[in-house]
N, C-alpha and C positions, 0 to 999 in steps of 0.2 A: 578675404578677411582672415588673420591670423588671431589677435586678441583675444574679439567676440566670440568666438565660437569657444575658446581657452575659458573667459567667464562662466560663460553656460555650464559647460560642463563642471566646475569650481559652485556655480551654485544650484545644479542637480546634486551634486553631493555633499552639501551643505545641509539641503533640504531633505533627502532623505535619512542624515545624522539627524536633524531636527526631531524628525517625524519618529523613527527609531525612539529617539531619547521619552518622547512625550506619550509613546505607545507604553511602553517600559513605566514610565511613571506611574500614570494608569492603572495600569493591571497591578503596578504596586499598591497604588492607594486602595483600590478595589479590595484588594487581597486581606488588607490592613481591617477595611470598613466589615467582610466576613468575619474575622477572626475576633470583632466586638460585638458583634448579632449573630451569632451562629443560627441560636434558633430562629429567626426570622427569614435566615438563609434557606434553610432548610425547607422553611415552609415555601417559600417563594420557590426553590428548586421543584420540589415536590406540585406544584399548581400549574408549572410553567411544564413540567412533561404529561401532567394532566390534559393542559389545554393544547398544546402539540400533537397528541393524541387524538383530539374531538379534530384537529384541525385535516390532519389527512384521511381521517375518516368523512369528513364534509367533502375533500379533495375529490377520496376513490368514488362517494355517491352521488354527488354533483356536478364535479369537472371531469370523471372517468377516468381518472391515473391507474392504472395497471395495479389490478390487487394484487401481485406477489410483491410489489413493490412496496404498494404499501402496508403489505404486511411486514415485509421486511424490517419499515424504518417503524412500527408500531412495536414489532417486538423489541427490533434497538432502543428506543425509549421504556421498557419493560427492564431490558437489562442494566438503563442507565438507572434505572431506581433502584435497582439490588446493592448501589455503590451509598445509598443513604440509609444502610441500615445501623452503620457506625460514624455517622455523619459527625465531625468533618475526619475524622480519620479514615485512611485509606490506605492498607497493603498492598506495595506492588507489585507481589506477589500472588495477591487474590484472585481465582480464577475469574469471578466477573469481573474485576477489575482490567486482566486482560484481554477478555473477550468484549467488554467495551472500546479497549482501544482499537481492535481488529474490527470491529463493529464501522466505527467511524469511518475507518476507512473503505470498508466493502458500500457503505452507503454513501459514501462520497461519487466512488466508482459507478453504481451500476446508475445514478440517478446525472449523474454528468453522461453517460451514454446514452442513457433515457431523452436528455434532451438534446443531444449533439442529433441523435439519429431523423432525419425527413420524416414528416410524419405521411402515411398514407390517405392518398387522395382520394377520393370514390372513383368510380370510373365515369360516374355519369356527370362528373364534373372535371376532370381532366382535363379533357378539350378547350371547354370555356375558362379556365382557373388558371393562374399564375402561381407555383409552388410558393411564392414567394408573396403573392399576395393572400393566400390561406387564413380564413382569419382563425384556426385554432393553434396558429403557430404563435406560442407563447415569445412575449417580448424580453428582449436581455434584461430591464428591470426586473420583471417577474419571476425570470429564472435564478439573477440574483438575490432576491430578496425571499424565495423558497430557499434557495440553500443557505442562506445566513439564520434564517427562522427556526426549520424545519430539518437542518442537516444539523450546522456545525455550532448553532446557541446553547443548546443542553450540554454538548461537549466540551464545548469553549465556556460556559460557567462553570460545569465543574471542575475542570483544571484550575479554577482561579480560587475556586472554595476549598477543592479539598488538600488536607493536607498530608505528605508522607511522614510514614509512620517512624523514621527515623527520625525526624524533628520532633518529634514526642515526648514530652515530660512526663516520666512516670505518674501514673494516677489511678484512682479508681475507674476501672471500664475501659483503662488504654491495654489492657491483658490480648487486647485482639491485634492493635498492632504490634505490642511486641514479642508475642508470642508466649511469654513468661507470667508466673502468677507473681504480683506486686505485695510486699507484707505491709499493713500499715507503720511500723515502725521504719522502714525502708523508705516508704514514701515521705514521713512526717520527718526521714532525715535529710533526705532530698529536695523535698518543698523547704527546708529553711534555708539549707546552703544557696537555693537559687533566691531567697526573697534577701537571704544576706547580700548579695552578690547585685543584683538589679531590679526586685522585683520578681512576684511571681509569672513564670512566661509560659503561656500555653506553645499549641503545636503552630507550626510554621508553615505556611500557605504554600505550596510547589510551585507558582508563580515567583513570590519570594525565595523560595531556594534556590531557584531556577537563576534569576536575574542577580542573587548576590554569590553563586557560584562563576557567574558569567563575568560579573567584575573584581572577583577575588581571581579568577585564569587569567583577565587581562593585564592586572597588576602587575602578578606574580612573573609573567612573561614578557612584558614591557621592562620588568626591573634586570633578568635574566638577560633581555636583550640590551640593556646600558641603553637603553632608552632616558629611563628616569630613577633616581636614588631611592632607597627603601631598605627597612630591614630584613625581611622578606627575601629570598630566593630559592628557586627551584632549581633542584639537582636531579 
């Protein structure tokens, strides 16, 4: 067979355009729905590292997860709070800001070796025991649905909530991300030019900058390539 298998593949990557596109929406709309409830955001951020907290603490005293570990991912949640002091603005420049990012990853790492590694068998059940039938060998569900919960949820909401600080309209209390004291007459001339313009626009969600820097390179590059016509192009 020639065709078939030519379909297949045409709609594997159909499907994953799909899927791409409707993820991207998402996290747009998501981004949209923070940036009209902040404070509710906030609070929900703030309960949701609360209860991830009681969670691996229940983990280390009842299931016996290795306490450096979970100390580890308890003080990582310790530091993703330090990012909601100026909630939803965020310096990417901020030392906890970076050490959240490096965070995630070091807790991605040691907790994916955590559970790739065999767990040790007693010896007085060796003999009679299949490694494989173990029953404290956690199931792929399990281990995916700890790491979606307990790893990469707090990190993956705030990326959607918060936002950089160069998408900032000068304001009262935005002195943190931009580093500069705002005079009110500065602001009150700036807050009109923007409401003359479109309306007053708060800061802009890094999901949103993220996904409309992604489709202003693709434009811009596609028009560069005589792909498609535009006024736009890149030199």
């Amino acid at each position: 067979m020639w065709v078939l298998p030519l379909i297949g593949y045409a709609g594997v990557l159909l499907g994953f355009g799909f899927l791409t596109l409707a993820i991207a929406s998402g996290l747009y709309y998501l981004s949209e729905l923070v940036e009209e409830h902040t404070v509710f955001a906030k609070k929900l951020l703030t309960r949701l590292i609360y209860g991830i907290i009681a969670v691996q603490i229940a983990l280390a005293v009842v299931d016996r997860f290795p306490i450096a570990l979970s100390l580890l991912s308890i003080g990582s949640h310790a530091v993703y709070a330090g990012n909601l002091r100026h909630f939803p603005i965020v310096k990417l420049t901020n030392p906890v800001f970076i050490l959240s990012c490096v965070l995630v990853i070091v807790n991605h790492f040691f907790w994916f070796r955590h559970f790739s590694t065999p767990p040790t068998i007693p010896s007085s059940q060796y003999r009679s025991a299949n490694r494989y039938d173990y029953s404290d060998i956690p199931s792929f569900t399990e281990i995916a649905s700890y790491f979606g919960i307990c790893v990469w949820l707090v990190p993956f909401a705030m990326f959607v909530s918060l936002s950089a600080s160069e998408n900032v309209l000068p304001s009262m209390g935005s002195e943190y991300a931009t580093g500069d004291a705002v005079r009110r007459s500065d602001l009150a001339g700036s807050l009109d030019t923007t409401i003359g313009r479109k309306g007053r626009r708060g800061a802009k969600g890094l999901v949103k900058a993220a996904i409309d820097g992604t489709f202003e390179w693709v434009g811009e590059t596609g028009q560069a390539m005589g792909l498609w016509r535009g006024d736009k192009r890149r030199f």
